[in-house]
N, C-alpha and C positions, 0 to 999 in steps of 0.2 A: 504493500500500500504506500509505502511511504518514497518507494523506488519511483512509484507510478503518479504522485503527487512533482516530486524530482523534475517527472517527465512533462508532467503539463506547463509547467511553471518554464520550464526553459523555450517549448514551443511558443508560448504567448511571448515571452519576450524574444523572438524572432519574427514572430507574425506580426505584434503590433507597430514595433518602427516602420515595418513594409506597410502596414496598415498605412501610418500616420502618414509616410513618404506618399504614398500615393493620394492620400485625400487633399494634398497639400498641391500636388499638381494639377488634379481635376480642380479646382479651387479657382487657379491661375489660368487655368487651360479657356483657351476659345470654341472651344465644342459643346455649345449650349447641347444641343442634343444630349450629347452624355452626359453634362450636367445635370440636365432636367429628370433622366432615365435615371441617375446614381440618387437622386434625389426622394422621387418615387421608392426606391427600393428602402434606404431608410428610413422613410415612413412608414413602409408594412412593415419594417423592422423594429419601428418604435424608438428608433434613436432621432430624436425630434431637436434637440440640436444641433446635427449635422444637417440637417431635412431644412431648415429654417435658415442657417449660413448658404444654403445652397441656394435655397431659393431670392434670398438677401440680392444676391448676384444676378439673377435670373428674371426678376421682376421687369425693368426697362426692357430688356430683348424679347418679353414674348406680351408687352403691351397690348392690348386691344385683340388678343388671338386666344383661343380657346384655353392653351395652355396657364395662358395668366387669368384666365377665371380660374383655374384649376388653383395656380398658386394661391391665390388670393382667397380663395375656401379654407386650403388643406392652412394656410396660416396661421387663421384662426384655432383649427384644428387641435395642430401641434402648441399651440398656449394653453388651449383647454387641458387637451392632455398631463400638460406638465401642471395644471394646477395653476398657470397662472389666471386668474378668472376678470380680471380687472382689464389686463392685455387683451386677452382672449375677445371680451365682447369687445374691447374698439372695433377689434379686426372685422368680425362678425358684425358689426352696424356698416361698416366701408365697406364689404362684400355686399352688403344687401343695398347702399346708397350707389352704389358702382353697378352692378347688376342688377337692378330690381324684377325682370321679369324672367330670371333664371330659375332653371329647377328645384337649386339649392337653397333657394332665398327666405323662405318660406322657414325650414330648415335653420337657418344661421339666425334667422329671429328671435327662433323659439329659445336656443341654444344660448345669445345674447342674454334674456331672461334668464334661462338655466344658474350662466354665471354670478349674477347677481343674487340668486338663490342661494349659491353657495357661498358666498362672501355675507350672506345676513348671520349677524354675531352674537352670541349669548346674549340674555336679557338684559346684563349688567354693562354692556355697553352701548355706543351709539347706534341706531337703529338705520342712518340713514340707507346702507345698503339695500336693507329689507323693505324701506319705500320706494325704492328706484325696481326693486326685484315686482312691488304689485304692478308699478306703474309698464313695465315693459312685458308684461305678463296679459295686463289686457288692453295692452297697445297688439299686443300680435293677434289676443281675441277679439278685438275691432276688425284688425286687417286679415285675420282666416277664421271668419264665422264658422265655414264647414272644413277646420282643419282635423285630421285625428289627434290633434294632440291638444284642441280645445278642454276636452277632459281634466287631461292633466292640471292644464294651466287653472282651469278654475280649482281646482283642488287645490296648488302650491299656492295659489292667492288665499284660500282660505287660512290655509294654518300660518302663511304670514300674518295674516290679521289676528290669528289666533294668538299670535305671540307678541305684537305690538297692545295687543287687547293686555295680556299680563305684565307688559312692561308698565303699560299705564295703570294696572289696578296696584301695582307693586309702589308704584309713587303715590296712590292712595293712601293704601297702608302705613306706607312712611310719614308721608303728614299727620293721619290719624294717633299713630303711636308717637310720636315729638311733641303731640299734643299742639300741635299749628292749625288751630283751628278754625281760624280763618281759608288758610290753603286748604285743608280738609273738604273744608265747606263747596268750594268752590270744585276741587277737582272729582270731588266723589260726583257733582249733581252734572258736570262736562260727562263724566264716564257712562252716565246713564243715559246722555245726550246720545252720545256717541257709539255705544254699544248696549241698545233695546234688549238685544234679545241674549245677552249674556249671562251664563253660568253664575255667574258672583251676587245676582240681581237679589236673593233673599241676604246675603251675610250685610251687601254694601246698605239694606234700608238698617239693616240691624243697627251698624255702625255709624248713620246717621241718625240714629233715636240719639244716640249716645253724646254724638259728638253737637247737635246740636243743642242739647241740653247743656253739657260744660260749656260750650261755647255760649250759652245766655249766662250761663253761671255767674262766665269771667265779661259779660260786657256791662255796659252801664245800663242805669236802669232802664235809659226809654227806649234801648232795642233788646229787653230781656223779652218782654211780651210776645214778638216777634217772633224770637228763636225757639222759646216752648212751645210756640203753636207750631213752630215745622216741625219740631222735633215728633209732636203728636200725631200729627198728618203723617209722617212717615212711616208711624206704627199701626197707623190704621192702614195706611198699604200694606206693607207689611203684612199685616192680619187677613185681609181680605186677600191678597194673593196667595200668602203662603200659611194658611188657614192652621193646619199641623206644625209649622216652624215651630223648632226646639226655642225659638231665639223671642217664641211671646213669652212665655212664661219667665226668661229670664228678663225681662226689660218691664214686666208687669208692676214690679216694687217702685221703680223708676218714675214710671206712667203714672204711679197713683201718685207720688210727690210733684208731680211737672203739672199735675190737674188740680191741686191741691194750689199750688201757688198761682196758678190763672186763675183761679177762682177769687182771689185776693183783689185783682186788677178787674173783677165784675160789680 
């Protein structure tokens, strides 16, 4: 085994300097043709940085000819590939601004998307990627109503939204608990704006019984009035929507102090 490791090791360092001599000629060489051909080959190879130097070179010589549509696909391609996803859809928007009624096109839209997909970043940081991922997501479903990949795209819109939806209930939270009552006030009754028909919709009334209440607690007197009657209104939703909520019965002791003191101001 150890002969036959020996053995591999010295062929690669025989093969590869011939390797690199010769890539290094095809490089310099004026035979686009084989250019283009050694270039193809590394792409089914998956060596995308040699495939990408090649084509670097080859782009101006096959301008406005079938092959430079080619290039200018497979460009994109090999960015994807490598994970670059930022690069990748430039290429992939200029493929499709350059060709628009190409077979591909359609294609390198979706893919544009895709990347942006994959560049949206945990909750805990900026989101802009993941807006630009809905945005080009039903910019392709505007532009291919009857594509097969409409499916898709409405589903990856969905669970973006899904996740900009917990980024913002998580900034809720964070007001709520700092006890910023004000911001609370404000971002919980946006979030409901903004997202009707969301999962969080029983805990977030829960949490404005709550936060409306200390927030009349801590305000002066002539908008305490005010804040216990939303605070009230929200439990009555609360009640009427989620009839069973674990969350009346704990805010019940609460309700009867907040009606006890409007009572005061009758």
């Amino acid at each position: 085994m150890q002969k036959s490791k020996i053995l591999i090791l010295a062929m690669l360092c025989l093969v590869m300097p011939t390797s690199c001599s010769k890539y290094s000629k095809l490089l310099k060489s004026t035979d686009n043709e084989a250019k283009y051909a050694e270039a193809l080959r590394y792409y089914e190879n998956k060596n995308y940085d040699r495939t990408l130097q090649l084509f670097d070179v080859l782009q101006s010589a096959y301008r406005g000819k079938s092959e430079g549509e080619n290039i200018a696909y497979l460009t994109a391609e090999c960015y994807y590939h490598k994970a670059d996803y930022e690069i990748a859809s430039q290429y992939y928007k200029r493929y499709a601004a350059n060709y628009p009624f190409a077979q591909r096109t359609e294609d390198a839209l979706y893919k544009s998307a895709m990347c942006y997909y994959k560049l949206s970043p945990s909750l805990s940081l900026d989101q802009t990627d993941t807006d630009n991922a809905i945005k080009e997501f039903q910019n392709f479903i505007n532009m291919y109503p009857e594509s097969e990949n409409v499916e898709s795209a409405n589903g990856k819109i969905d669970t973006l939204r899904r996740k900009l939806e917990e980024k913002d209930y998580e900034k809720c939270l964070l007001y709520f608990k700092t006890e910023e009552y004000q911001a609370a006030t404000v971002s919980f009754e946006t979030f409901m704006k903004d997202y009707p028909g969301t999962v969080h919709r029983e805990e977030i009334l829960a949490y404005m019984v709550v936060n409306y209440n200390r927030y009349a607690e801590k305000s002066v007197v002539g908008k305490q009035r005010e804040r216990y009657e939303l605070a009230i209104e929200k439990f009555n939703t609360l009640s009427y929507i989620f009839p069973d909520s674990k969350y009346i019965k704990e805010l019940e002791p609460v309700v009867v102090k907040i009606r006890e003191k409007l009572s005061k101001y009758k």
